[in-house]
Structure formats: structure tokens, C-alpha cells
C-alpha positions in Angstrom: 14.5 28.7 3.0 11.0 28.1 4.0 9.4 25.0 2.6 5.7 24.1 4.0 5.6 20.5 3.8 1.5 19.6 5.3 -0.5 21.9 7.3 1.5 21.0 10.3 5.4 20.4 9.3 7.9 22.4 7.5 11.3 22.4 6.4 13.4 25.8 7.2 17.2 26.0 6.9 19.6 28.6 8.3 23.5 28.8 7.4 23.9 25.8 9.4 21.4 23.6 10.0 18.3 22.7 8.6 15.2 23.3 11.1 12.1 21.0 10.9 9.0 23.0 12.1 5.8 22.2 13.6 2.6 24.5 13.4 0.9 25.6 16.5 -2.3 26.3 16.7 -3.6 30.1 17.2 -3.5 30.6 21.2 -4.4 34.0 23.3 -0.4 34.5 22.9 -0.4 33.5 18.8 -3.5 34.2 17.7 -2.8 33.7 13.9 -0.8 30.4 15.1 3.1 30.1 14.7 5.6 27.8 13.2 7.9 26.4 16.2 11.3 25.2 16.1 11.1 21.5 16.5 14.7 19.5 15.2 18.0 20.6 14.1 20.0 19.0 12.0 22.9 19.7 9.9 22.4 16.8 7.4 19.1 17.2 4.6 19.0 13.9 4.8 18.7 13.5 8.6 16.1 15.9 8.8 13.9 13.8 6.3 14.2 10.8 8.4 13.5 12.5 11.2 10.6 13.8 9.6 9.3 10.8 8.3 9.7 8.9 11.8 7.7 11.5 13.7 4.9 11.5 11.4 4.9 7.7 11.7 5.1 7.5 15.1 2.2 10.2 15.3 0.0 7.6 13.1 -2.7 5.5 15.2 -1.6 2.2 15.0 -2.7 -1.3 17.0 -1.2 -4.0 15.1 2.1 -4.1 13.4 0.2 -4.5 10.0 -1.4 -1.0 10.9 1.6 0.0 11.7 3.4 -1.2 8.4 0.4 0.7 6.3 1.0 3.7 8.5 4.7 4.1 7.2 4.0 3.7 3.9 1.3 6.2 3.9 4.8 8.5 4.9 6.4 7.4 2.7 4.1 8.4 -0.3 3.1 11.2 1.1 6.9 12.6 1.4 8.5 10.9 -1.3 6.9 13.0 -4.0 7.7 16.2 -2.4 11.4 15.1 -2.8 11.5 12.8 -5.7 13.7 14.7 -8.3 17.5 13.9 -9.2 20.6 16.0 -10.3 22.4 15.5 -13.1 26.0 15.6 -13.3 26.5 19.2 -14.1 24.1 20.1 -11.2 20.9 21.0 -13.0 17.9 19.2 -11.8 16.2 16.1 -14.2 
């Protein structure tokens, strides 16, 4: 699995873990750029967290109210891409 989250992160999974990726920009090694390896995690839902607190931490922020704005901007902007529920016979809603 493959999912391309921003411009910059992406969510991969392998038979054990799922992989949070970061894009590099094209270099004279990558020149068409290259999705690296970032986090591991065996847990979906530790991977999003993760997620989420890097991108926050990545936000410029001088004052805890910028900071406050800063994580929910994160949090709408990854919320959507996961906000869907499963039912009880495993079919999404």
C-alpha cells in the first residue's frame, strides 16, 4: 500500500509495519526526487500520531496560541483523509 498523503508525507505499509515516508527533493543522485523511509510502526494508529506530531512540530510557531492554531490546522488537514467508520460486518459507512 501506497497512500500519498501532501506533497511531502506518505503512508506505505509492508507485512509488518506501516512506513511513514517523506519526499526528497530531486538531487544529482535522485534527480526525479524519492520517497524515503522515515517511521515504522506496527500500529495504524501510531503511525498517524506520529504523523500528525511531526507536521506540528514542523509548523512555525512563537507563541503557544500560534502553536495551538498550528495543531489544529493538522488536525483538519488529516482528519478528512481518515474520517470514515466501519460498520459491524466490516463494510465501510
Amino acid at each position: 500500500m501506497f497512500i500519498e498523503l501532501t506533497d511531502r508525507w506518505a503512508l506505505a505499509s509492508d507485512e509488518h509495519n506501516w512506513i511513514i515516508k517523506r519526499y526528497l527533493d530531486p538531487c544529482d543522485s535522485y534527480p526525479e526526487g524519492r520517497w524515503e523511509n522515515k517511521y515504522f510502526y506496527n500500529h495504524f494508529e501510531g503511525a498517524i500520531k506520529k504523523l500528525a506530531s511531526v507536521k506540528i512540530r514542523l509548523k512555525e510557531a512563537s507563541t503557544m496560541e500560534e502553536a495551538i492554531k498550528a495543531a489544529q490546522e493538522v488536525h483538519h488537514e488529516l482528519i478528512p483523509l481518515f474520517d470514515f467508520q466501519i460498520n459491524k460486518e466490516g463494510e465501510e459507512e
